[in-house]
DOVOLUM-88325 format. One record per residue: y, z, x of N, C-alpha, C in turn. Coordinates in steps of 0.2 Angstrom, whole numbers, always signed. Atoms other than C-alpha are relative to their C-alpha. Example, Ala and Ser with C-alpha at 12.3 -4.5 7.8 and 13.67 -1.06 7.14 Angstrom:
+-------+-------+-------+-------+-------+-------+-------+-------+-------+
!  n.yy !  n.zz !  n.xx ! ca.yy ! ca.zz ! ca.xx !  c.yy !  c.zz !  c.xx !
+-------+-------+-------+-------+-------+-------+-------+-------+-------+
!    -6 !    +0 !    +4 !   -22 !   +39 !   +62 !    +6 !    +0 !    +4 !
!    -6 !    -1 !    -4 !    -5 !   +36 !   +68 !    +5 !    +3 !    -4 !
+-------+-------+-------+-------+-------+-------+-------+-------+-------+
***
This chain:
+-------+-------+-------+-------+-------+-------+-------+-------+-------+
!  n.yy !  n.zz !  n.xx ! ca.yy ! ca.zz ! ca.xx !  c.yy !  c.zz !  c.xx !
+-------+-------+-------+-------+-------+-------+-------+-------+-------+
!    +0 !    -4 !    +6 !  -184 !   +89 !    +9 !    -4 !    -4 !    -5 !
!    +6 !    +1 !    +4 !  -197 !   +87 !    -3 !    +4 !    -4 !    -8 !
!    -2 !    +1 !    +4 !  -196 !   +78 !   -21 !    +3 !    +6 !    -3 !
!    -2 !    -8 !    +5 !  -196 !   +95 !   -29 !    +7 !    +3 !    +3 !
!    -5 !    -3 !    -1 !  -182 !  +101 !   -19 !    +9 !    -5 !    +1 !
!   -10 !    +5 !    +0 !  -166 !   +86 !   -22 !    +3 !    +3 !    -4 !
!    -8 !    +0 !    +7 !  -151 !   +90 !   -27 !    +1 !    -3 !    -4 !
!    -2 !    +3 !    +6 !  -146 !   +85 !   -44 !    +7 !    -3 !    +1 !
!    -5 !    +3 !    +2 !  -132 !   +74 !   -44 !    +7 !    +1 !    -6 !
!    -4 !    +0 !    +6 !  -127 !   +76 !   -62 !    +2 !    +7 !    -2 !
!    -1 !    -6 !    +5 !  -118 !   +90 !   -70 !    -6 !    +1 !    -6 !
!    +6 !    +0 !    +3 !  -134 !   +99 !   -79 !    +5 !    +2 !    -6 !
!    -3 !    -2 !    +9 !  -130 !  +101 !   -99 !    +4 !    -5 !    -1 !
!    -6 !    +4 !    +1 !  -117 !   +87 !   -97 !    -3 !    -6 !    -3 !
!    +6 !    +3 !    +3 !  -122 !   +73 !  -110 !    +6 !    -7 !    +3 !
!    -5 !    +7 !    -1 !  -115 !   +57 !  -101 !    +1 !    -7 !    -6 !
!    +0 !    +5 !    +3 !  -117 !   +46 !  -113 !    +6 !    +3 !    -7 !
!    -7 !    -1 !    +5 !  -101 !   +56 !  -122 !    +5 !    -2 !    +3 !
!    -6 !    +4 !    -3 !   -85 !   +50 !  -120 !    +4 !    +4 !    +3 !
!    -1 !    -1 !    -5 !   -76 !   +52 !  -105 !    +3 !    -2 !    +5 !
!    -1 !    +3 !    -4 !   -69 !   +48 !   -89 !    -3 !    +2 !    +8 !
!    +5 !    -2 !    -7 !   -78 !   +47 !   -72 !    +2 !    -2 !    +7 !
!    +0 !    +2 !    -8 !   -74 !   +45 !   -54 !    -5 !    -1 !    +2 !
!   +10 !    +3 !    +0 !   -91 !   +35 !   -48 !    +3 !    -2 !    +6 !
!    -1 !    +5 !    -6 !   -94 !   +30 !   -29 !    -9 !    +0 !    +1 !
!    +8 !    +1 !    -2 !  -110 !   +23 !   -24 !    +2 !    -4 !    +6 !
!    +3 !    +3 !    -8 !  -115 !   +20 !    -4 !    -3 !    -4 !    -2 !
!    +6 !    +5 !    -1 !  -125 !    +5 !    +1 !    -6 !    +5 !    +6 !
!    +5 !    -5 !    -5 !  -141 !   +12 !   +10 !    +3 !    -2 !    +5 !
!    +0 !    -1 !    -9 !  -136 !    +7 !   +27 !    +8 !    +0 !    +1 !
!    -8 !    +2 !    -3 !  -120 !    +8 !   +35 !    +0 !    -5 !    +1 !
!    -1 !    +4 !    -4 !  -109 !    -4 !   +41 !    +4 !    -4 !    -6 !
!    -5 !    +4 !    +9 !   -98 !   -18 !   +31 !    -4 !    -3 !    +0 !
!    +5 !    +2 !    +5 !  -110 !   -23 !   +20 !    +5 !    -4 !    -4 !
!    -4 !    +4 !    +7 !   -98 !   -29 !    +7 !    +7 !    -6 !    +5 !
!    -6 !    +4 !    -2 !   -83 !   -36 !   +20 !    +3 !    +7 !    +6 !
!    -5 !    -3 !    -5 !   -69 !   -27 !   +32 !    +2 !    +1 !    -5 !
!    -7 !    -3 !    +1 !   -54 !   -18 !   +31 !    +5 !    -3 !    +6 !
!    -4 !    +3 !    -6 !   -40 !   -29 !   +41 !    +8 !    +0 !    -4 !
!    -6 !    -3 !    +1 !   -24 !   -22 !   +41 !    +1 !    +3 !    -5 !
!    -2 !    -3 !    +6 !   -24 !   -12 !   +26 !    -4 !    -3 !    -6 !
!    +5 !    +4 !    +6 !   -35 !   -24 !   +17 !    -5 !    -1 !    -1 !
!    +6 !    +1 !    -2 !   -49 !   -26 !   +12 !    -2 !    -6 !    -3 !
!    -1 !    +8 !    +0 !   -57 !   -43 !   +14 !    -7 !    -2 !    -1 !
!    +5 !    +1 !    +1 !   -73 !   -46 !    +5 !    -5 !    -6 !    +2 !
!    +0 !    +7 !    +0 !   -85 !   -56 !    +9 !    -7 !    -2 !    -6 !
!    +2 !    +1 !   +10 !  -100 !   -63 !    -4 !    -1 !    +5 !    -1 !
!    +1 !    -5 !    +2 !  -109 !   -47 !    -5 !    +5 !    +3 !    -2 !
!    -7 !    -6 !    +3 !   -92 !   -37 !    -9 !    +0 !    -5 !    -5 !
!    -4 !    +1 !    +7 !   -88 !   -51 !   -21 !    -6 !    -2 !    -6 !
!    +7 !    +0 !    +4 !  -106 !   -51 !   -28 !    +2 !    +8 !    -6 !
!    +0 !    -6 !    +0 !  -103 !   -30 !   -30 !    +8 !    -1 !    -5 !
!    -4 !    -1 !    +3 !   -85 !   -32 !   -36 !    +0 !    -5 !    -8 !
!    +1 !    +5 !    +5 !   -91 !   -48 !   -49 !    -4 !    +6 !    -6 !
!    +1 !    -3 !    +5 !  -104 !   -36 !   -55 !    +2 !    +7 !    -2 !
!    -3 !    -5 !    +4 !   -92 !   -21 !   -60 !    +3 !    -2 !    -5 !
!    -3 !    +6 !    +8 !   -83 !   -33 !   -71 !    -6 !    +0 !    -5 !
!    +6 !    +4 !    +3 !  -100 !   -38 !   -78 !    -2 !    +6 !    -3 !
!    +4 !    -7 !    +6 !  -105 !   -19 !   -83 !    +6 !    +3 !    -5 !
!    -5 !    -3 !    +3 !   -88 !   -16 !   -90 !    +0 !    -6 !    -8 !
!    +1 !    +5 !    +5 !   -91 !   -33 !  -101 !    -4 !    +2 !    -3 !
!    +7 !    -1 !    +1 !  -108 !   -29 !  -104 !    +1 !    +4 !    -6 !
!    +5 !    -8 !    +2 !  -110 !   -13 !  -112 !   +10 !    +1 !    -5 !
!    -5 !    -2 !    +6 !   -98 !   -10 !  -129 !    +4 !    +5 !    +2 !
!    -7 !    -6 !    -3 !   -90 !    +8 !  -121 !    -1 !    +3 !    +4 !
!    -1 !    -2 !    -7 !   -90 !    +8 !  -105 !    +6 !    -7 !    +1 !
!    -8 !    +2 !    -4 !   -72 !    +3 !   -98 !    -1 !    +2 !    +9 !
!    +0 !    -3 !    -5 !   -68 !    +2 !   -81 !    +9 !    -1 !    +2 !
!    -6 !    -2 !    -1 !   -49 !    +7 !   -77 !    +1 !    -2 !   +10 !
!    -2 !    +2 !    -9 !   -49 !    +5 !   -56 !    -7 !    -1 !    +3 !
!    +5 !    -2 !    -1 !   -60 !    +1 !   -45 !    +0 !    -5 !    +7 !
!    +1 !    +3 !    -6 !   -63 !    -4 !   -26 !    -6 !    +0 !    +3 !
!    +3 !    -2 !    -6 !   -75 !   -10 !   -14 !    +1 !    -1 !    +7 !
!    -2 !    +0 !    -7 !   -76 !    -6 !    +4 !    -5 !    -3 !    +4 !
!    +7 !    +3 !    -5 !   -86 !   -10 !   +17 !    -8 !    +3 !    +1 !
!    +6 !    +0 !    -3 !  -101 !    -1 !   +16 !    +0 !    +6 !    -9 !
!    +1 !    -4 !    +6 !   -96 !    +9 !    -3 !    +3 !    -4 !    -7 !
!    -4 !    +2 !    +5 !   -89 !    +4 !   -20 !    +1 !    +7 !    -4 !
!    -2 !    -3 !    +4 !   -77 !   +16 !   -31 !    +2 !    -3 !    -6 !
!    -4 !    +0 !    +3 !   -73 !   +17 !   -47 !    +2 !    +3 !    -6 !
!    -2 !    -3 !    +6 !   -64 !   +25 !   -63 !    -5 !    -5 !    -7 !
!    +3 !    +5 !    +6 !   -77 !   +21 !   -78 !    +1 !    +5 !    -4 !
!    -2 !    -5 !    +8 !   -72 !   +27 !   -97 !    -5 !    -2 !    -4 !
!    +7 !    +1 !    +5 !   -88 !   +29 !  -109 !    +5 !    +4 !    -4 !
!    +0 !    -1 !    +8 !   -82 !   +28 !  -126 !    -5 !    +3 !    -6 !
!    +4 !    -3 !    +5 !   -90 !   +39 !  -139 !    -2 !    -4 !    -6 !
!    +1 !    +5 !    +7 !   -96 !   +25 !  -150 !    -9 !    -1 !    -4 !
!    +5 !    +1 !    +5 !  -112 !   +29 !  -161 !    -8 !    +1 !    +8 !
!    +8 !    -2 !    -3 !  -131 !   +29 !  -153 !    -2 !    -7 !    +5 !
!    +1 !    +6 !    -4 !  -131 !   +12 !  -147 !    -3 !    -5 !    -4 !
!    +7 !    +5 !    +1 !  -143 !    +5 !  -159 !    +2 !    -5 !    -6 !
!    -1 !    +5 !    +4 !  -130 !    -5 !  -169 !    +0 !    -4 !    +1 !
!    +2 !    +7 !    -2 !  -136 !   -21 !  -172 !    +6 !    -5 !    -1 !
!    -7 !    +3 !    +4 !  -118 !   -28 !  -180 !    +4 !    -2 !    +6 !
!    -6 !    +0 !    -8 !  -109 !   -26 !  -159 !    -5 !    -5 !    +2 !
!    +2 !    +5 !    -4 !  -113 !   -39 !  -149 !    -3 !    +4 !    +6 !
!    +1 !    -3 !    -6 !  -114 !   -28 !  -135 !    -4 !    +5 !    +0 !
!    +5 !    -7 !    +0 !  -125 !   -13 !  -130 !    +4 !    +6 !    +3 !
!    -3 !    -8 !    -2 !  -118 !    +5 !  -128 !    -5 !    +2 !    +6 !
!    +1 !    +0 !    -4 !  -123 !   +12 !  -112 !    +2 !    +7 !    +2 !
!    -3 !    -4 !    -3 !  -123 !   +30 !  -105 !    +1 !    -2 !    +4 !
!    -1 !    +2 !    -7 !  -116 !   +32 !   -86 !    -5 !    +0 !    +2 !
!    +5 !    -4 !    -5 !  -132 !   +37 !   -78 !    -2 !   -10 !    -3 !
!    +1 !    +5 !    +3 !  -137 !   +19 !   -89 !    +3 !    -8 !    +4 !
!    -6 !    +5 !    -6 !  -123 !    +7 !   -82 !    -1 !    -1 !    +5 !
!    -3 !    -1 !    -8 !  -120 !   +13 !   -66 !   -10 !    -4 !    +3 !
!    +6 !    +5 !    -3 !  -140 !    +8 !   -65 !    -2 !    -6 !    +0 !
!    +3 !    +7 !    +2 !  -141 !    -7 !   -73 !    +7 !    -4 !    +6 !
!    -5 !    +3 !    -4 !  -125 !   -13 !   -61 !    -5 !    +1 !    +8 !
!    +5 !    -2 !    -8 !  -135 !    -5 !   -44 !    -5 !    -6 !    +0 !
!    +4 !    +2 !    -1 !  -149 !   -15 !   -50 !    +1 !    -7 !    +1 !
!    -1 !    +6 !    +1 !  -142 !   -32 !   -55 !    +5 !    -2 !    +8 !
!    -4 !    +0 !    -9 !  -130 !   -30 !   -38 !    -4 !    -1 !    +3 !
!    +5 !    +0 !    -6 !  -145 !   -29 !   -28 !    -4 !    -8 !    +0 !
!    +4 !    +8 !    +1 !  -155 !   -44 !   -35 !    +3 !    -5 !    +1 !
!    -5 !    +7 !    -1 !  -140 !   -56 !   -35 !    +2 !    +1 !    +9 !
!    -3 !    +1 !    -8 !  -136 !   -51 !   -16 !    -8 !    +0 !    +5 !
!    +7 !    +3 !    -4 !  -156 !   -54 !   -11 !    +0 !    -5 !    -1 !
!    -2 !    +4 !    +3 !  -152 !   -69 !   -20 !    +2 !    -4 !    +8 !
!    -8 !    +2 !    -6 !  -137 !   -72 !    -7 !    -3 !    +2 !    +6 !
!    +1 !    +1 !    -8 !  -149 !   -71 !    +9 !    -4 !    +9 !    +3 !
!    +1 !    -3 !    -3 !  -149 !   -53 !   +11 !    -6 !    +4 !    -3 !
!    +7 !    -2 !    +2 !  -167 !   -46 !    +7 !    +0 !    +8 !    +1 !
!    -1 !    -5 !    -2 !  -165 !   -31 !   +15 !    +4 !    +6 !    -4 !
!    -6 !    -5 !    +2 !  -151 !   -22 !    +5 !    -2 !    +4 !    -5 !
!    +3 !    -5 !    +8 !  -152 !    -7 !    -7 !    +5 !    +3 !    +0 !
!    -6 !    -5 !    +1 !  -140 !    +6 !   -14 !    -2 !    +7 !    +1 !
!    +3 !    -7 !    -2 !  -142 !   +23 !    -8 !    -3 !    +3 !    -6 !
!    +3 !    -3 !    +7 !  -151 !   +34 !   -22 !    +5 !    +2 !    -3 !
!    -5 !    -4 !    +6 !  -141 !   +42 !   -38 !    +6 !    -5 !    +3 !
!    -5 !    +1 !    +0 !  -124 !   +40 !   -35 !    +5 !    +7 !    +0 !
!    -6 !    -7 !    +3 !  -107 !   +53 !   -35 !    +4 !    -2 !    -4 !
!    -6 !    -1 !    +4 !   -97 !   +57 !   -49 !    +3 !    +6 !    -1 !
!    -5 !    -3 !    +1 !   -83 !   +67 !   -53 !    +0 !    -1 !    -9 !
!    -2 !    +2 !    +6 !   -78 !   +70 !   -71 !    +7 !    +3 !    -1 !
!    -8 !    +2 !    -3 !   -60 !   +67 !   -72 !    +3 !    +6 !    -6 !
!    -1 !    -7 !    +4 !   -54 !   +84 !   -81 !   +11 !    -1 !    -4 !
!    -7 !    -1 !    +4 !   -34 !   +80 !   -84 !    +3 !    -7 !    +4 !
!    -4 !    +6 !    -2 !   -19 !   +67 !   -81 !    +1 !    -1 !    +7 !
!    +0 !    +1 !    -9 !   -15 !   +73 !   -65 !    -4 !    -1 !    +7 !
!    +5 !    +0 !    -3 !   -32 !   +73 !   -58 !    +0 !   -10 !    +0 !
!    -1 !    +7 !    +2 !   -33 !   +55 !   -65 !    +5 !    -6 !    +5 !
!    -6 !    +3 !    -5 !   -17 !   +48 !   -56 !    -2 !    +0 !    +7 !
!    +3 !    -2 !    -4 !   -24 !   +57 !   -42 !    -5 !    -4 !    +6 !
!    +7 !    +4 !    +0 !   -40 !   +47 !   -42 !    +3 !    -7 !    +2 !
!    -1 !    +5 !    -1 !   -32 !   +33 !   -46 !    +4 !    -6 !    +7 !
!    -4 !    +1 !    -5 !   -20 !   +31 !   -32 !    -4 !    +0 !    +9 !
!    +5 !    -3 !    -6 !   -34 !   +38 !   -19 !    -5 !    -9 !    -1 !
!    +6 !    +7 !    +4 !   -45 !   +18 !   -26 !    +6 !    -2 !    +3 !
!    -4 !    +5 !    -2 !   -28 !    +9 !   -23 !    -2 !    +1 !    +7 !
!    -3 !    -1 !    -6 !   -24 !   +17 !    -7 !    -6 !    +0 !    +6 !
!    +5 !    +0 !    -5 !   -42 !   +17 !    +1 !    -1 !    -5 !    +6 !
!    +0 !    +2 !    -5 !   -42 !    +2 !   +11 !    +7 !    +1 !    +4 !
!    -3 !    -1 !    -9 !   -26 !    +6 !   +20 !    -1 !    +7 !    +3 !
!    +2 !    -9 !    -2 !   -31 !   +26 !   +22 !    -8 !    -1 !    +3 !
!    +6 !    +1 !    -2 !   -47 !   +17 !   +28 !    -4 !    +2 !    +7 !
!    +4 !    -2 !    -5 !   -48 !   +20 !   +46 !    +4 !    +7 !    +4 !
!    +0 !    -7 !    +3 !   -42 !   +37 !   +43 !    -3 !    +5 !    +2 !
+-------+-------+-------+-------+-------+-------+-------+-------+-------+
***
């Protein structure tokens, strides 16, 4: 498939940098546990998982209105629920922090994951392209969501 013929990822006219909440999973390019196992219902990182799961913290710190509410990784993917707050253009200088659509974040967390775990030995490693999201439409969907992130390592070999 050609470049001209990829699927788009993102809901078209959707302006992500409005507030919201997102269901977000990104693959690693290659299968395989990449990040750690699943051993009995748990998942048991090892540094690259704790690399991936150090920097979802890091984009949730980072970045003024991006929240992140749940979030796991597995062995070869990471989920999670991120909340973009509707706060302004970004180009207040009086916040410490920097505003960040998702398409934004989600990259600058891909990227900085990547460099810290080439760091860690493994030269090799990338994130599959784009990423999936969902955009979390009501409460019951959300619980939904939320509970599907808990319950993933034990529904793992599923």
């Amino acid at each position: 498939m050609g470049i001209g013929n990829r699927k788009l990822n993102r809901l078209s006219k959707w302006d992500y940098s409005s507030g919201g909440y997102y269901f977000v999973t990104i693959c690693a390019g290659s299968h395989g546990d990449v990040f750690g196992e699943v051993v009995d219902g748990n998942m048991i990182l090892n540094e690259y998982g704790r690399i991936v799961w150090n920097q979802g913290k890091w984009m949730a710190d980072r970045y003024f209105n991006i929240k992140l509410d749940s979030m796991i990784v597995m062995p070869d993917h990471w989920h999670g629920i991120v909340i973009v707050s509707n706060v302004g253009n970004g180009r207040d200088r009086s916040v410490q922090k920097i505003n960040k659509s998702l398409p934004s974040a989600i990259g600058a967390f891909k990227t900085t994951s990547s460099k810290l775990i080439h760091r860690s030995g493994n030269i090799n490693f990338k994130w599959q392209k784009s990423y999936h999201d969902r955009i979390i439409r009501n409460s019951e969907e959300y619980e939904r969501i939320r509970k599907y992130i808990r319950n993933n390592p034990i529904n793992w070999k599923k």
